[in-house]
N, C-alpha and C positions, 0 to 999 in steps of 0.2 A: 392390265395396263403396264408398257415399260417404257419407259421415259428417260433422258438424261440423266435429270437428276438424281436418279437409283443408281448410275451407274459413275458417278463420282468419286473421286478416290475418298473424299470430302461432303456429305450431303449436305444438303442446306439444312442450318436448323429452323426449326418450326417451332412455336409457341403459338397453341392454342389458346386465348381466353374467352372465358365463361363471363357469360352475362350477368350482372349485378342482379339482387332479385328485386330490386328498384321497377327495372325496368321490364319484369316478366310477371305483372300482374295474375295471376292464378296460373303461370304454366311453366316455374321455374323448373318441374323435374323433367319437363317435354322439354326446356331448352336444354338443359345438360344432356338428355338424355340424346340429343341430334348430336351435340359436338362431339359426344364422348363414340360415337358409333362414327362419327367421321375419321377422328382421331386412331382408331379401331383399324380403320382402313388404309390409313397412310402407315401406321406400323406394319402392317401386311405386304405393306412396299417395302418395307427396310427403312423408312424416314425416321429416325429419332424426332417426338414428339414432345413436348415440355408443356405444361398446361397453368393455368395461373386464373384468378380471378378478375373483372374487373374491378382497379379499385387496391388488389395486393401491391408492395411497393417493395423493392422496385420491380418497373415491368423488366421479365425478363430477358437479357438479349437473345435476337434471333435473327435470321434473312428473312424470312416469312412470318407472319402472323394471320395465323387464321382468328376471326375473331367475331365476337355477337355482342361486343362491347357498344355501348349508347353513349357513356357518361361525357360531356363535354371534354372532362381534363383528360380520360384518355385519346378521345380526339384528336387533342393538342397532341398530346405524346406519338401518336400513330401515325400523324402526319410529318411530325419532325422526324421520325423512322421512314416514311415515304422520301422524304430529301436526303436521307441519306444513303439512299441506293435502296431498302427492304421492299419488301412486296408487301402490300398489306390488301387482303379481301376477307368480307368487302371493303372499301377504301373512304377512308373516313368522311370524306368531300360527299360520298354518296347516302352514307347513314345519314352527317347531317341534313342533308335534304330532304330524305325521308320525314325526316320532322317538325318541316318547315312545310306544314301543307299548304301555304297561300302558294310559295315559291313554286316548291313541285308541282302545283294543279298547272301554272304556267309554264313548267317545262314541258309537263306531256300534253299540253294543250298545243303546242308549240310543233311537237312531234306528231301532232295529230291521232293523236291517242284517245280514242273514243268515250269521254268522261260523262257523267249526267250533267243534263241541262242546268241552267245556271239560275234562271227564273224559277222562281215558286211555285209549288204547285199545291194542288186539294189533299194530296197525301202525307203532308207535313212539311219536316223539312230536320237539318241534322245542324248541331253547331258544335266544331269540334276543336277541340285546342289546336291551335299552328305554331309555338315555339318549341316543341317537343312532343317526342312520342307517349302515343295514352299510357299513363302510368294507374287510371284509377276511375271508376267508371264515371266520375263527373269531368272528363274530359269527353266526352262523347255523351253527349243530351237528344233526344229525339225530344223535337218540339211538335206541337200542333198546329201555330199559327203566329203569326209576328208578334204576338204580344209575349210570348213564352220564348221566342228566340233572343228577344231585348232580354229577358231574366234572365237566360240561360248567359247569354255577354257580360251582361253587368257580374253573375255569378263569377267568370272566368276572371272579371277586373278585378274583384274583391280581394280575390287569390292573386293578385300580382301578375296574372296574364294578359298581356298583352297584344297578341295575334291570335285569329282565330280565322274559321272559316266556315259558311252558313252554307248546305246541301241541300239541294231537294230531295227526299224520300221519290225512293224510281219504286212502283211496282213490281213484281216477279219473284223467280225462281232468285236466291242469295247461294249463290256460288262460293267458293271458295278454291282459290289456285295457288299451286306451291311448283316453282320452277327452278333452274339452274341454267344461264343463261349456253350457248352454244354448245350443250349438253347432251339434248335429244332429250331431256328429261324434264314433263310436265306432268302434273297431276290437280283433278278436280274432284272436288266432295261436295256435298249439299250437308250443312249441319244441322239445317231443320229436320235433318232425318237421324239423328242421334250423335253425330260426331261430334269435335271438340268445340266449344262453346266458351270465351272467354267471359264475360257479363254478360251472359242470356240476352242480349239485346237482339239479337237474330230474330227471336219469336216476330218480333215486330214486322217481319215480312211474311209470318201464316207459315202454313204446311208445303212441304216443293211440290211442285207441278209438275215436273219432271219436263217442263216443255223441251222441245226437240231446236237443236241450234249447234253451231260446226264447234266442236273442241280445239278444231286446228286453228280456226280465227280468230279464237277466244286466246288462244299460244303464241299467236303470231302478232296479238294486240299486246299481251301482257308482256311478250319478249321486247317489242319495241319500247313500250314503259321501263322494264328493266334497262333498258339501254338508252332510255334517253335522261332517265336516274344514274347512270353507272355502276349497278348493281351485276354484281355476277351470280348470285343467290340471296332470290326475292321469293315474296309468296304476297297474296292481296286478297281483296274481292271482287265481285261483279255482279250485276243484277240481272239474269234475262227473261228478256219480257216474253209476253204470252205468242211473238210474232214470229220469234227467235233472235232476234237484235238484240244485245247489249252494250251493256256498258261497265266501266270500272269504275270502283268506289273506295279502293283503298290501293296503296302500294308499300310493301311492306320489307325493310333489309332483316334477313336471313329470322324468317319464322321457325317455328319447332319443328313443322314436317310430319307430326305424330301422326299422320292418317298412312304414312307412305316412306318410315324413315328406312327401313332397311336401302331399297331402293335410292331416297336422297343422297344419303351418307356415299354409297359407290359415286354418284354423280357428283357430286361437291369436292371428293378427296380424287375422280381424277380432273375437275376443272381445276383444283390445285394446283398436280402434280404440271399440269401443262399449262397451267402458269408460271410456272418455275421455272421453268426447261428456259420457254422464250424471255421470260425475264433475266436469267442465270446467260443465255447465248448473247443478249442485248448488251450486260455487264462487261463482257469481255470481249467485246468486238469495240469497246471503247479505248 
């Protein structure tokens, strides 16, 4: 990839940060281990990279921030970096909606984004924290029937939470997809077949079936979800049923990628690069 910004007398600085391990529930070395292979890559351009944690103070300055940061206060921080000319991806408006599942199920409902039904059904049903992302496995409770969705609420109020959001258990195949929005780059696993597992909760949909259903429409759903989130690098899940239909069940700003990083990290660091370019022409046409 050659780009503009390689060819600057001046390259834009970049400060990568690393996700808090708050907010990387058993997979803190698979996120470092995505950014630091991204970061890998934009060196190989010639980009001086600068890396920091979420959370280290101060953030350090830069034009660009690549970042896997959650925490609200750097939010604040990254957005006031957005007003002031930086690029920031993904962009903090987009994280936090990520963790706002009542909000985001009506944005991609909105977008026509193919979600499970919203009525109850014989196969349970899910209740999952909505003012932020799962930090811990009693943010995401698989219940059996209304009386255990109420405990599983009341649980979430006890703890100071607030929003929530109640799911039907979809039968099928439990997908798992890791993208890079106008990339060309998409990827699926089945973790019921040994891959990466955050809280074992997956068993709860059985063995894969491997049933037969289009990858491209499964890409072409997931991409519109990234883009009606405003994510430029997402990753989620989805259920498909025995029919080949599905649907989606999660949406996720910038997962670890560990089934598929070599490949991610080229895909991430040149959506970078060529966000920079049109961000960097945009700047100076002003």
């Amino acid at each position: 990839m050659l780009y503009l910004c390689r060819l600057l007398k001046q390259p834009p600085r970049i400060t990568a940060i690393c996700r808090a391990a708050a907010f990387s529930p058993n997979a803190a070395e698979r996120d470092r281990a995505i950014l630091e292979a991204v970061c890998r890559e934009l060196a190989e351009e010639g980009l001086p990279v600068s890396r920091c944690v979420e959370g280290d103070e101060p953030l350090p300055p830069a034009d660009v921030y690549v970042t896997m940061g959650r925490s609200p206060r750097l939010l604040d921080r990254l957005q006031a970096a957005e007003s002031e000319g930086c690029l920031v991806v993904n962009s903090p408006e987009a994280v936090r909606l990520c963790g706002r599942r009542a909000l985001l199920r009506s944005r991609l409902l909105a977008a026509a984004v193919p979600l499970a039904e919203p009525q109850f059904s014989e196969g349970g049903f899910w209740v999952k924290r909505g003012d932020a992302p799962t930090q811990q496995p009693a943010d995401v409770v698989f219940c059996t029937d209304e009386t255990q969705c109420q405990e599983a609420v009341e649980a979430l109020r006890r703890r100071g939470i607030s929003e929530w959001v109640v799911s039907p258990h979809v039968a099928g195949d439990l997908v798992k997809f890791y993208g890079v929005l106008n990339a060309g780059f998409f990827h699926t696993c089945y973790p019921a077949d040994g891959s990466y597992s955050k809280f074992g909760q997956e068993v709860l949909n059985g063995r894969s079936h491997h049933y037969d259903f289009s990858v491209r429409a499964l890409q072409e759903a997931a991409e519109e979800a990234a883009r009606a989130a405003g994510l430029q690098v997402y990753g989620g899940d989805a259920i498909i049923r025995s029919d080949g239909r599905f649907c989606l069940i999660d949406l996720n700003d910038w997962p670890s990628f560990a089934p598929c990083r070599d490949a991610a990290a080229r895909a991430i660091a040149t959506t970078v690069c060529r966000l920079a370019d049109s961000h960097i022409k945009k700047r100076e046409q002003k």
